[in-house]
N, C-alpha and C positions, 0 to 999 in steps of 0.2 A: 454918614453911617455906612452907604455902600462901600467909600471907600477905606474903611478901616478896616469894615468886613475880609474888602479884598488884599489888603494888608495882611491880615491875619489867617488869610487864607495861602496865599504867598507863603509866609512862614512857614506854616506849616508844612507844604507840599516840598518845600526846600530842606525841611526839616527830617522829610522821610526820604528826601533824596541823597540828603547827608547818610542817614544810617544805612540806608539801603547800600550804597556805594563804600564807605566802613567797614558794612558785614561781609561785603565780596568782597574787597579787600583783605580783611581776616581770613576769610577765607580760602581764597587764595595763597599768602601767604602760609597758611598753616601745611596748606599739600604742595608749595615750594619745600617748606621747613624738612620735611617729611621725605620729599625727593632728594632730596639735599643731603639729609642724616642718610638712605640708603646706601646713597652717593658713596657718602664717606665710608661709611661702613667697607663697602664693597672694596674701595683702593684699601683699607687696612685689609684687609682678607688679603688682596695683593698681595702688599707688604708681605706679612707674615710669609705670604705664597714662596718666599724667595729665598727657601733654602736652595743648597749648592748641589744641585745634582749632577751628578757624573755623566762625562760625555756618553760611555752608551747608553744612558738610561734618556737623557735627553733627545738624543738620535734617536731610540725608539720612538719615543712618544711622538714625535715630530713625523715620523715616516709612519705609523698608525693612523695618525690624525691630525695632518696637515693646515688644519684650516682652524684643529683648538684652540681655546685659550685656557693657559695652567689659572685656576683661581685658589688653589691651595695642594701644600705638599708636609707630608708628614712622614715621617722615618718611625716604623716597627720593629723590630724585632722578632723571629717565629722559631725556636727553637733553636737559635745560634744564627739563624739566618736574617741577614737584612735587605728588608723590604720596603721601599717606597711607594707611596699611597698616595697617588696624584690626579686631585680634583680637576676635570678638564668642565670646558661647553664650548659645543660644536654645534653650530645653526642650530641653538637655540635648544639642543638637547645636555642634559648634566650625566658626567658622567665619574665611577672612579677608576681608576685602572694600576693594577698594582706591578712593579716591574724590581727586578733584582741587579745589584750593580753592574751585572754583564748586559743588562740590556734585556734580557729575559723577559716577555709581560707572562704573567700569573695568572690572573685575571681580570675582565671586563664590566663592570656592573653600571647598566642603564637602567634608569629610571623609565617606566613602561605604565601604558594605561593598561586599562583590566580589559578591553577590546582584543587587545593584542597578544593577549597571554592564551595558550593551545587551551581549549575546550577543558579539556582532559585535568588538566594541571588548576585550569578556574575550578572546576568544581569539587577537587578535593580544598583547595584553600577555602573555599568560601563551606564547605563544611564540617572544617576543623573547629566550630563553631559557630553556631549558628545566630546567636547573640553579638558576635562580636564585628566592629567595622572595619575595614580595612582600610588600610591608611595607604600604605601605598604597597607598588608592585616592583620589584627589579628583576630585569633579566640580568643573570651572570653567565660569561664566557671563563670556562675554564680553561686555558691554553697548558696548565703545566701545572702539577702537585707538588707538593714539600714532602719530600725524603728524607730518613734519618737513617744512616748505617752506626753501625756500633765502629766501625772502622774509623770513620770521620768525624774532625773535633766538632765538626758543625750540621745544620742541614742542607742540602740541598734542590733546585728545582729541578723536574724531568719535565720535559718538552711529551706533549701527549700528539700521540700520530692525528686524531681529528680528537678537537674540542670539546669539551660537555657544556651542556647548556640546562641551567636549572633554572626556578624563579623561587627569592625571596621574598616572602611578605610579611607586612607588620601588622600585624593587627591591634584593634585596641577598644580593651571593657573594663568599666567599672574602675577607670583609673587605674588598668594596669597595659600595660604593654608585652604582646605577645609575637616571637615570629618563628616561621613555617619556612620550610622548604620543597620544595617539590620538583620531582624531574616532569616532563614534557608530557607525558604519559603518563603522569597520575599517580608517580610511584614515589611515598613519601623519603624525603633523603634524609631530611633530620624534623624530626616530630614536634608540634607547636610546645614551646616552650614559655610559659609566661612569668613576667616581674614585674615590680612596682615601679609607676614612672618616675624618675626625680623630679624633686620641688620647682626645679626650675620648670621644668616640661607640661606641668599638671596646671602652673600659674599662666603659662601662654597659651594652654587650651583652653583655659578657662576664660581670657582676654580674648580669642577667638571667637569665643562660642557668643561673647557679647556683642 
């Protein structure tokens, strides 16, 4: 009898060590799967990354931020003028930077905690509403504006003698998305704006929020 007992005792405990060892495995597995699909994700982002950009535009970026990696690039349009909007990260920080095919950059926009944004400029964002959260913060360097002469088929960039530096933020209530601008100093540049998030956007907050 003892030893059936211990027979059946055996089983058992081999039996929990079976699943025990199973579910870590699964689980395991599942945040390989997981790192894996990032993984992928990320070289198609590459991929895509690799439109043809023009040697100065690449010589900028490269003498900007020597140490970036491009993880996507998109071609705009601004009034006749063509712009490249090229997603960098640099130790670890994201950034977009927008450059014209002479080489020109336009603008700078980092992704910023709410620590780091001037006093002045936190408290008008954060009471542009006071219901609403803020999602996130970027600082934008201004190097050069778009010009339109009635003379010229197209627009133009001007080179600004020192830089502006504003911060964009996004906010977001009640399933809508709103964003602010602000100079340093507290002085609104373009007034909070709100719209409705797309479907896609509302179902990954919603995945999130689970």
């Amino acid at each position: 009898m003892m030893r059936r007992y211990g027979v059946l005792m055996g089983c058992m405990v081999a039996a929990i060590l079976f699943f025990g060892v199973a579910g870590c495995t699964a689980e395991n597995e599942g945040a390989e799967g997981k790192a894996e699909a990032k993984e992928e994700a990320k070289e198609e982002a590459k991929e895509e990354a690799k439109v043809e950009l023009p040697p100065a535009v690449a010589e900028a970026i490269k003498a900007a931020f020597p140490k970036a990696e491009i993880e996507e690039v998109e071609v705009e349009e601004e009034i006749g003028l063509t712009l490249y909007e090229v997603e960098l990260e640099q130790d670890d920080v994201e950034m977009e930077v927008e450059v014209d095919p002479d080489g020109t950059i336009a603008e700078i926009e980092t992704e910023i905690a709410q620590k780091d944004v001037p006093e002045a400029a936190l408290q008008v964002i954060q009471a542009a509403d006071a219901g609403a959260k803020i999602e996130e913060i970027e600082k934008v360097e201004i190097r050069a504006e778009v010009k339109k002469s009635p003379l010229a088929p197209a627009a133009y960039l001007v080179k600004l003698t020192v830089p502006k530096i504003v911060y964009e933020a996004e906010l977001e209530k009640d399933g809508k998305e709103g964003e602010i601008t602000v100079a340093a100093d507290g002085k609104v540049v373009e007034p909070l704006k709100w719209e409705e998030k797309e479907e896609g956007e509302k179902e990954e907050g919603e995945d999130e929020d689970e």
